[in-house]
Legacy VTK file of the C-alpha trace (Angstrom):
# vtk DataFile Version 3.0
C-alpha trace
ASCII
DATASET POLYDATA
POINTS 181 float
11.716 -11.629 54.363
12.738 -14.363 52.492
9.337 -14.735 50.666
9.162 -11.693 50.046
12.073 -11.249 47.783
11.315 -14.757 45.714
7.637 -12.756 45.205
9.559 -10.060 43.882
11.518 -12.129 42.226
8.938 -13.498 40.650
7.096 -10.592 39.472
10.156 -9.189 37.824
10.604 -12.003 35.815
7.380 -12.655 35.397
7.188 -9.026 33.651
10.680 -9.789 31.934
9.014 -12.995 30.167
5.772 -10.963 28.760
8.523 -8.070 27.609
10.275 -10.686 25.282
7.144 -12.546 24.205
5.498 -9.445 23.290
7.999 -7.845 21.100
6.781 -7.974 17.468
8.689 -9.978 14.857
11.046 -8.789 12.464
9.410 -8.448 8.932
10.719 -10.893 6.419
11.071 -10.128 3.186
8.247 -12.782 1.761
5.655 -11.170 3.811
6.695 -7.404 2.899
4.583 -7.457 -0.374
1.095 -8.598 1.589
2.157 -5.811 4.253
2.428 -3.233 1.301
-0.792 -4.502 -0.195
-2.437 -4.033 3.048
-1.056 -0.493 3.253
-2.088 0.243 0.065
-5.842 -0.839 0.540
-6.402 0.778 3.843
-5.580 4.241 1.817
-7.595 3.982 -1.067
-10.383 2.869 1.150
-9.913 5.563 3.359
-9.143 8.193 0.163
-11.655 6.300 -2.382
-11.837 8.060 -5.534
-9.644 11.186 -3.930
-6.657 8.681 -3.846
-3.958 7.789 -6.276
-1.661 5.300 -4.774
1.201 5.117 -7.478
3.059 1.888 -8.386
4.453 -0.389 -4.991
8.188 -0.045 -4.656
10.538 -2.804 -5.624
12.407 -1.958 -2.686
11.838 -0.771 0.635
14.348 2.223 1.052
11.900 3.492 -2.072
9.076 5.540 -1.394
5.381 4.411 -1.975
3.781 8.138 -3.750
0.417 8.949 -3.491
-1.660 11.756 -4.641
-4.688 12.788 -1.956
-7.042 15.708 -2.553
-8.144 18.077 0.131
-11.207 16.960 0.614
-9.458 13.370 1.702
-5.795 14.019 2.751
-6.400 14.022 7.017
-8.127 10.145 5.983
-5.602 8.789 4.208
-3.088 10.292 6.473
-5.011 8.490 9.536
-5.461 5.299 7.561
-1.770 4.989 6.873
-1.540 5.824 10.668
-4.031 2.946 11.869
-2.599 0.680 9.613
1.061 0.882 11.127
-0.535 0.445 14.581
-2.698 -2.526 13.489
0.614 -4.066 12.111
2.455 -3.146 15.207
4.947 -0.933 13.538
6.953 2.886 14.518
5.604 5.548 12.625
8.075 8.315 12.019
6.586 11.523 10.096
8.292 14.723 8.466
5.782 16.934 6.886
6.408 20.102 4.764
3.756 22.778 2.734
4.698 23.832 -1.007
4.633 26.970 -1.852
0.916 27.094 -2.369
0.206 25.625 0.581
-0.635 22.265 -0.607
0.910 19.556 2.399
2.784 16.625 1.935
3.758 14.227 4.715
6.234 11.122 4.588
6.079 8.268 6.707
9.115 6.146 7.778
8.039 2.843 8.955
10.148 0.791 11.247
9.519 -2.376 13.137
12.748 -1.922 15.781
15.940 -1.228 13.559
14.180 -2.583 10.570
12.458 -0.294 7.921
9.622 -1.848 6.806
8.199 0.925 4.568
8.327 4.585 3.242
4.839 6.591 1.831
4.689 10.055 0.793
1.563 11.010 1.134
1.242 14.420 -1.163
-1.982 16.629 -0.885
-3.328 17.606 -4.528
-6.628 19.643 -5.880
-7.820 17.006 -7.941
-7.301 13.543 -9.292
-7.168 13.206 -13.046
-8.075 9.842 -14.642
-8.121 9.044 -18.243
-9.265 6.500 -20.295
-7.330 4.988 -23.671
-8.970 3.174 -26.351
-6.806 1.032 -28.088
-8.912 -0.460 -31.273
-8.354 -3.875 -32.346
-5.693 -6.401 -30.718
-6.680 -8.650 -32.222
-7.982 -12.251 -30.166
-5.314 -12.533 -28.384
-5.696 -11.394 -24.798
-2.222 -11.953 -23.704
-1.239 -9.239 -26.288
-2.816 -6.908 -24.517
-1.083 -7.955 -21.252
2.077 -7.475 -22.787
1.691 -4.163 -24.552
0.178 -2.402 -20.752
2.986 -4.599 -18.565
5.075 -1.311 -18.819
2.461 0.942 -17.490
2.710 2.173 -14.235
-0.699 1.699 -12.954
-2.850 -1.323 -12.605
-5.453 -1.512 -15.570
-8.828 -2.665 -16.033
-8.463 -3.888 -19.790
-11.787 -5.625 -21.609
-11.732 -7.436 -24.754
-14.918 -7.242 -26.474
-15.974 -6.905 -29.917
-16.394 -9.845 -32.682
-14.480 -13.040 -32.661
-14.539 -16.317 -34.574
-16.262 -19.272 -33.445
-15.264 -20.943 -30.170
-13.055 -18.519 -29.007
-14.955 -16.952 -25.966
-18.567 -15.448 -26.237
-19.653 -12.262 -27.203
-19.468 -10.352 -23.979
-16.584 -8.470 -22.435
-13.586 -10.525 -21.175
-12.458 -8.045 -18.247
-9.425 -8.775 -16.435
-7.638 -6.291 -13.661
-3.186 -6.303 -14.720
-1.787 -5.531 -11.013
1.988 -4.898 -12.077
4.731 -5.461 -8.717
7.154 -3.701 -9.935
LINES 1 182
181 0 1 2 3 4 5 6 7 8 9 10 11 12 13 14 15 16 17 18 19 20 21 22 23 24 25 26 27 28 29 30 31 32 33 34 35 36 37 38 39 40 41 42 43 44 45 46 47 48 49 50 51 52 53 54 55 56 57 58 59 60 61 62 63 64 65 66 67 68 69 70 71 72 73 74 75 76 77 78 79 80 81 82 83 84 85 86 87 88 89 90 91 92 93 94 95 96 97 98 99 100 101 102 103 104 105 106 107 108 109 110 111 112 113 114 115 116 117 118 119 120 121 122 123 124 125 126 127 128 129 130 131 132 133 134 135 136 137 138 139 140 141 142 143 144 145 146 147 148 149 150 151 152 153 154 155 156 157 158 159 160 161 162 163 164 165 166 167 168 169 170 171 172 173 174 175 176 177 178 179 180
């Protein structure tokens, strides 16, 4: 009888010690912005060229918007989805249809009482891109990093065209501006 209970005993606590190990961690605030970058590249993999992930939050009450066309919207929807699970986090959705009948679905993500991170996720018909020349900055490449810091959306900026001796060569400097803000 004895035995029995301290087996028991054992067991219980022996499932009590793999229920606190087990829990996941709080997120701290340094590793937020890799958790939000990882969020961010599962959906445009998943959406490609169908995706628009707008600018990252500076905080994380903000929402994260993104733009998905039809032909994408149930992938990016499931990557968001496979990425909370992979980082061992509550997904809480709300969903809605505009008028013409175009979805949109916001996440709420929550690791215990802590919010980790908020998408909205809105369906579109297309994605429109556009391209801006600017002419002539001159040599100076940081120039152009501070006239597109205010843009909301990383660039791809390259520098190309004829420059005196010894300062770089004659092909295209490219450089990708990710902006955090």
């Amino acid at each position: 009888m004895v035995r029995a209970q301290f087996i028991s005993l054992a067991v219980v606590l022996t499932g009590a010690c793999s229920w606190f190990t087990s829990r996941p961690r709080p997120v701290s605030e340094a590793s937020r912005p890799e958790m939000e970058l990882k969020f961010r590249a599962s959906v445009e993999r998943a959406g490609g060229q169908g995706v628009w992930v707008k600018r990252l939050p500076a905080h994380p009450e903000s929402f994260v918007e993104a733009l998905a066309t039809r032909q994408v919207y149930d992938r990016v929807t499931a990557a968001l989805r496979a990425q909370a699970s992979r980082e061992k986090l509550r997904v809480r959705t709300s969903s809605s249809r505009a008028a013409s009948g175009l979805r949109q679905e916001e996440f709420f993500l929550a690791r215990g009482k802590q919010t980790v991170g908020r998408w909205r996720i809105r369906e579109t018909n297309h994605i429109l891109r556009a391209a801006i020349i600017i002419d002539d900055l001159g040599n100076d490449v940081t120039a152009a990093h501070r006239l597109l810091a205010d843009l909301l959306q990383p660039q791809r900026v390259a520098v190309k065209g004829q420059r005196p001796a010894g300062i770089g060569d004659q092909q295209a400097d490219v450089m990708d501006l990710h902006h955090a803000s």
